[in-house]
N, C-alpha and C positions, 0 to 999 in steps of 0.2 A: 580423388580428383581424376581418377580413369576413366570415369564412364563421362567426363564432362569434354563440351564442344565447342573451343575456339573458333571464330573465321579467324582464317588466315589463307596465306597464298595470296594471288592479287584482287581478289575479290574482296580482302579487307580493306580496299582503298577504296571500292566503292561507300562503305558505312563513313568512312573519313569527308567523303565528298556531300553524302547525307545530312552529316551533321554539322559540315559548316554553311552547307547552303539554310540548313532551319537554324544556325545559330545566327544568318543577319535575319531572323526575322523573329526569332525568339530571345534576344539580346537587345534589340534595341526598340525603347518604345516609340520610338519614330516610324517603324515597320512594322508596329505588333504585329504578329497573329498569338495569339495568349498560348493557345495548344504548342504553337511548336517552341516555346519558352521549356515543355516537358520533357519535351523529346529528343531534342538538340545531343542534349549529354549522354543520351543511352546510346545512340549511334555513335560519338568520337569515345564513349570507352570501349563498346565494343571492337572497333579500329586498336586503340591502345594496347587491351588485355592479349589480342593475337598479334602483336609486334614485341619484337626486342625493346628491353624497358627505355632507353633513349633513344631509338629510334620513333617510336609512338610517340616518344614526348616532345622532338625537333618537328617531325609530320604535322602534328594537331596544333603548335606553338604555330609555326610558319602560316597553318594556312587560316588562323584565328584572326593572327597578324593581320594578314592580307585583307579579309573579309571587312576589317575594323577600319582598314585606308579607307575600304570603297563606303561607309557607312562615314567618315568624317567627310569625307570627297563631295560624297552627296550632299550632305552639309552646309558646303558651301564652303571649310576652314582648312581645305587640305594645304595651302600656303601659311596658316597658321603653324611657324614649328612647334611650338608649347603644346598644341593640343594633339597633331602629328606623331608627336614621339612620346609624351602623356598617355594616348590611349592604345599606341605599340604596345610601350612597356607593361598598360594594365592589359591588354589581351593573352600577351604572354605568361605573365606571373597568373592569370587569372585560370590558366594551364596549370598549374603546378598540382590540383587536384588528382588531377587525371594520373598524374607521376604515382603522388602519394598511394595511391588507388592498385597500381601496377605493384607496389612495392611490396605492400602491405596484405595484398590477394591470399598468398596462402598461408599466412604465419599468424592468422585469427581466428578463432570460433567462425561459422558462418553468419549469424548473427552481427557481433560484433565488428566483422568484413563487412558489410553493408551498412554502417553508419559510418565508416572513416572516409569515403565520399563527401560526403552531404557537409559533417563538421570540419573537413578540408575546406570545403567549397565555403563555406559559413565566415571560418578563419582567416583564408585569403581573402574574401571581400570585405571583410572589417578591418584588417592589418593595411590594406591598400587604403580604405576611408579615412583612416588615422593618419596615412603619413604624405597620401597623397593631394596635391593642390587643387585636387576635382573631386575630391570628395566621392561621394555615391555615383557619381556623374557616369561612370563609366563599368561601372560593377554590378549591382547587385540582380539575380537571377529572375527575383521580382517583381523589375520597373515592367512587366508586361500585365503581370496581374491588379492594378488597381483597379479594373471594371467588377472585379469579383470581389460582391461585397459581403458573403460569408466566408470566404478565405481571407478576407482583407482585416476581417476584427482579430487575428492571431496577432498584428502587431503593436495590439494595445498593448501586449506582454512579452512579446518576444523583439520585437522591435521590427524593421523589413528584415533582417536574416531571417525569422522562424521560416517563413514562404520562401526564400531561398533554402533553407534546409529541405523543404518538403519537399520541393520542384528536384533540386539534386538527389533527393531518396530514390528515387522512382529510377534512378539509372540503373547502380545496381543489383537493386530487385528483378527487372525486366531481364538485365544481362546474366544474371542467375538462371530465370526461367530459358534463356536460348540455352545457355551453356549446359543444361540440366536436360534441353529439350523438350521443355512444358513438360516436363513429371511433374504430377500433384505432390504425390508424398517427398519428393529431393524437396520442393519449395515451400510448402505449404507455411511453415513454422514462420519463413521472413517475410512470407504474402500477407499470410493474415495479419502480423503485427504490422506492416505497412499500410494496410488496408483499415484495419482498426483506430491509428491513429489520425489516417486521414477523416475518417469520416467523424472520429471524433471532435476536432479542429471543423472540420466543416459544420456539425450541427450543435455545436457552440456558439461558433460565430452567427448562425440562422437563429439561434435561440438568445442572442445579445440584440440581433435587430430586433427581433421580435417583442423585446421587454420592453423596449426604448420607449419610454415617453413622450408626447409628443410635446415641444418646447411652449411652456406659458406664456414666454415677451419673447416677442419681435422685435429687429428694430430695422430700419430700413434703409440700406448702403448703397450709395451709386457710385459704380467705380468707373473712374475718367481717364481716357488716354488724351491725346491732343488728336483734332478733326486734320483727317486729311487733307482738303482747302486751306488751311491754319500751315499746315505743315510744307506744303509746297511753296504757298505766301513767303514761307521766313528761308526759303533753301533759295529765293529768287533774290533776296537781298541780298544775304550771304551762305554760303555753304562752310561753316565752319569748322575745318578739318585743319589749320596749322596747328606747329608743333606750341606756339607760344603765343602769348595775345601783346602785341604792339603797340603801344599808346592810338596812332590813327588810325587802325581798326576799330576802337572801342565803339566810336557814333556810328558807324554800320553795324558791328552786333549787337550793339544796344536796338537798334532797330527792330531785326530780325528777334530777336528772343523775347523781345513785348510781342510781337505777333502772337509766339506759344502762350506767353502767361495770360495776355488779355484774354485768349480763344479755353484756357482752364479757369482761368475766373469767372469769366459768361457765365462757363456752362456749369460753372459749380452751384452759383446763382440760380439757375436756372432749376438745378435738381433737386436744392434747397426748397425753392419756393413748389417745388412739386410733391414734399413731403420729406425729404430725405434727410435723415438725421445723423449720420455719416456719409462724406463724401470724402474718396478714396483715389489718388492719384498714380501713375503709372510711377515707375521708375525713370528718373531724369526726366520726367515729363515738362517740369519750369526747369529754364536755364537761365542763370543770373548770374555777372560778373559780383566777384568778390566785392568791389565797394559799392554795388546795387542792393546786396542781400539786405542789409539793416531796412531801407527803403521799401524791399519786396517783401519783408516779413511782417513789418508794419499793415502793409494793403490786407496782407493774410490775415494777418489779427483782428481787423475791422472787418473784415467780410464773415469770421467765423460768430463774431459778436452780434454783427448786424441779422444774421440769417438764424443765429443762434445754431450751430452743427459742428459737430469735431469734424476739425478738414486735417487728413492727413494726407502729404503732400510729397511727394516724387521730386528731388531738388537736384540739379546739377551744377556747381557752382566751382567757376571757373577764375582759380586763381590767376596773382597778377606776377608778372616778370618771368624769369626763367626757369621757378622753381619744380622741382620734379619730387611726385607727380605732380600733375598741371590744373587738378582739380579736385574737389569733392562729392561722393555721390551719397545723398543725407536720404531721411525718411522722417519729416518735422508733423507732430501733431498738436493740432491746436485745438483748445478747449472751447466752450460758448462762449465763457468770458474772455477769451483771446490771449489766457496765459497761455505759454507754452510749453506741457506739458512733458516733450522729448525729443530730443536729437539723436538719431542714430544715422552713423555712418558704416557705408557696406561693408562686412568683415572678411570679404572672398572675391577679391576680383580675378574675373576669368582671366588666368593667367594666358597673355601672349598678347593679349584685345584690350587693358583696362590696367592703366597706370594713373591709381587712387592711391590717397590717405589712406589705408584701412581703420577700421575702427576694432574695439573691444570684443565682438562679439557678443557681448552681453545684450540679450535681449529685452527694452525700455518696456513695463509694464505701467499702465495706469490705470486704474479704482475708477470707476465711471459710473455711474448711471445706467451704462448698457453694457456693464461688465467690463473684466478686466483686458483692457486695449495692450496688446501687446505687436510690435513691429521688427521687422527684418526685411532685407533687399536681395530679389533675384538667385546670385547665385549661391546667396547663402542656403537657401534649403533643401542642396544639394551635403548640407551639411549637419547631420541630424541632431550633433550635442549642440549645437549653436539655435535650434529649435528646441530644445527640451527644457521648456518653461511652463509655467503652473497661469494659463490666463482662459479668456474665455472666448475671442475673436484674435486670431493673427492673421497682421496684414501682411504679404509678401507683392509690392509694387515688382514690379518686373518690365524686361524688355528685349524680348529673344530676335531671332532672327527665322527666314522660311528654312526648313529642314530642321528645328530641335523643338518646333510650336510645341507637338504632340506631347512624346517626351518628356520635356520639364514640367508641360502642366500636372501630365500625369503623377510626375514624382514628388511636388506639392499634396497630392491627396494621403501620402503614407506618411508627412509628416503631423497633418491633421490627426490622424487614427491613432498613432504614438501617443500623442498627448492631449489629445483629448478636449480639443475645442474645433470649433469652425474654422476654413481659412479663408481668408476673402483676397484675388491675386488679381489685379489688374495690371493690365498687361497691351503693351507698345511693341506692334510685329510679334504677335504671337495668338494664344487663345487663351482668353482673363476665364477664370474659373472663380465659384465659389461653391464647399462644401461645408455637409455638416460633420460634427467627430466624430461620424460612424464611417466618410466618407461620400455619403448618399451626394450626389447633386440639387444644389439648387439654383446655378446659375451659371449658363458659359457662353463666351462670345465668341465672334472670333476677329481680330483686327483688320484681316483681309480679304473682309467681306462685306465692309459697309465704308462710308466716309468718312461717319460720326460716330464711334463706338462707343457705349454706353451700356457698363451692366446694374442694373436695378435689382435687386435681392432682398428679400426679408432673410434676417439671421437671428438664428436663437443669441442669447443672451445673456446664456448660462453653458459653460463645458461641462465635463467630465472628469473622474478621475480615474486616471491606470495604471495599470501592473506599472507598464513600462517607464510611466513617468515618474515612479518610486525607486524602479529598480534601476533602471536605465540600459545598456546594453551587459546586464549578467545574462542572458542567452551567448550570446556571442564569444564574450568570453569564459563560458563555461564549453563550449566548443571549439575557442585556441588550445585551453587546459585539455581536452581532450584527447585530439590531436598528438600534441606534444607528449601526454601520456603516453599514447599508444605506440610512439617511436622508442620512447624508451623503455618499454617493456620488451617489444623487439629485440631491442639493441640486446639489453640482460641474457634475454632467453637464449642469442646466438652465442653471447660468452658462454654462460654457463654450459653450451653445448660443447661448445668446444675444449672448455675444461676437462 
């Protein structure tokens, strides 16, 4: 370790300042730029490696912090405290790498030094997914690379950590090569195996596109938000925002909420009679007082008969008296013959914004004609075991807000490529997407950009099957196992030294 070259002195706060300014832009998919997703972490370890082991880890903890306020801020939710101190606590813990990394530097093979990064960084972001109320939402290294779609087929098998593993590899590879001073022969051994399994991973996933068949049935999905005109119509009646619904309220919002459902019935009608053999509704796109619903399901049942088309449907249904929470947020689909087929209600409400019922999480599959229909709402597929079902089209109705559009649609596509069917996401203030299980595009809108949004799609008919949706997150946890191993071999090696 003699001949090797720390920054330090104050010049090492330069690299600290490098890598939190590319970590808002490589952290969050609302900022992308995909490249600096790679490089963020080479810069704050390097900052780390030449600081006192807590000193580097308070530095890079505070200024992650900070970085993460002005990314909620912009948002729109920095007066949300739930997501305020939610995505504090994950920017800090999501530091703890970095520690592990300082810790563990010279007490490894070189080799073996250069994966306890990556299977830190792997670790932490699945231990936060597991126990946190945001799920991926705020974690994983990856949500920059969805555009990249032979990188993107790793997480047919690995789940999104593999691409967070590989994006965190490259840190201490590079800080090897400064610390070594580009000598070939110091690095060579950890370059080439870095380099070998990328490109591996990479013309895999080029040779996964490439085999891909192209899909035999079609079937043809229109997915409906409520028309802007419609939507301002029902905010002039009423704007309804109390805590509780009051008997002589009801004939005013009875009012206002037929404006949304007649203005999603039209035009459901209307997409029907245009060929469309699924039509696909926003999240809380119809709003319906609780003893409206039997009434309003009925209308559904007949329109889906009459037009013959599975209408699955974005419901908000707003209970009566004081009870808390004050409502339900459902995802109803209806068959041609007008049974009904599933009920699901949201199993993740964004905490601090969304006092629901929550539901099972279990996600409702149905045997179709056009393949197995399977459904989920919004912020669930910020939750990957909650998507890890065996179907062949998932619907995720959705309804963001300006500042996370980018973002969540994006992190809808790595829940497609996991498991292996198409996702069709329409979506109220945001951008409605649909992709196929490789991830590829084949449809995306955007809400704030027309008055009448409407996305028209052909969708394969037929998914896939993979690694990942057999195995499920064994990547992940074969990288907490890791980890954890490598501390206590540590630990050993220092007794027995001191023995």
């Amino acid at each position: 370790m003699a001949n090797m070259s720390f920054s330090t002195g104050r010049r090492r706060y330069l690299w600290l300042v490098a890598g939190v300014v590319l970590g808002l832009f490589g952290t969050s998919g609302e900022w992308a730029i995909p490249v600096a997703g790679w490089l963020f972490s080479i810069a704050l370890m390097r900052f780390t490696r030449g600081s006192g082991v807590l000193t580097g880890f308070v530095w890079v903890a505070l200024s992650s912090a900070a970085a993460k306020l002005v990314f909620v801020a912009a948002a729109g939710r920095f007066t949300v405290l739930p997501i305020m101190v939610g995505s504090t606590i994950s920017s800090v813990v999501l530091c703890v790498p970095l520690l592990v990394d300082r810790l563990l530097l010279r007490r490894l093979n070189p080799i073996a030094a250069t994966l306890v990064f990556p299977a830190a960084r792997v670790a932490v972001e699945f231990l936060v997914a597991q126990v946190s109320p945001f799920g991926t939402a705020f974690g994983p290294l990856a949500a920059t690379q969805s555009a990249n779609l032979p990188l993107l087929q790793l997480v047919s098998v690995t789940g999104v950590y593999g691409i967070s593993f590989l994006m965190a590899w490259l840190a201490p590879i590079v800080n090897i090569a400064l610390e070594h001073r580009w000598h070939w022969l110091s690095i060579r051994t950890v370059a080439l195996a870095y380099v070998s399994v990328l490109v591996l991973v990479l013309f895999g996933g080029g040779l996964r596109l490439a085999l891909a068949s192209d899909a035999p049935n079609l079937v043809r999905i229109a997915g409906i938000s409520v028309s802007r005109p419609a939507e301002e119509r029902a905010r002039e009646i009423d704007n309804f925002h109390t805590p509780q619904v009051l008997p002589e309220q009801k004939p005013v919002l009875r009012q206002a909420f037929a404006v949304l459902n007649e203005d999603l019935f039209a035009r459901s009608r209307t997409e029907a009679d245009g060929g469309a053999k699924i039509v696909a509704w926003a999240e809380a796109a119809a709003v319906v007082l609780e003893e409206d619903y039997p009434e309003f399901l009925r209308t559904a049942r007949e329109l889906a008969r009459d037009k013959q088309i599975y209408l699955d449907m974005g419901i908000a249904v707003i209970l009566d008296g004081q009870r808390q929470p004050r409502s339900r947020d459902i995802a109803v689909l209806v068959a041609p013959d007008g049974q009904v087929l599933s009920t699901y209600d949201k199993a993740h409400p964004v905490p601090g914004m969304e006092s629901l019922r929550p539901g099972d999480g279990i996600a409702p599959v149905s045997a179709t004609p056009y393949g197995r229909l399977a459904n989920v709402i919004c912020f669930d597929a910020d939750f990957p075991g909650t998507l890890r079902t065996r179907a062949d089209i998932m619907f995720v109705p959705a309804n963001d807000w300006k500042g996370i559009e980018r973002a969540q649609a994006a992190n809808a596509v790595f829940r497609a490529v996991e498991n292996g069917y198409s996702l069709v996401r329409q979506t109220s203030n945001g951008i409605s997407i649909t992709v196929d299980m490789y991830g590829q595009n084949l449809a995306r809108t955007n809400y704030f950009s027309t008055a009448q949004q409407s996305m028209i799609v052909s969708v394969p008919t037929r998914g896939t099957r993979t690694v990942y949706g057999v195995v499920g997150d064994l990547f992940a946890w074969l990288c907490v196992a890791g980890v954890a191993g490598s501390v206590v071999l540590v630990v050993f090696r220092r007794i027995g030294r001191r023995r």
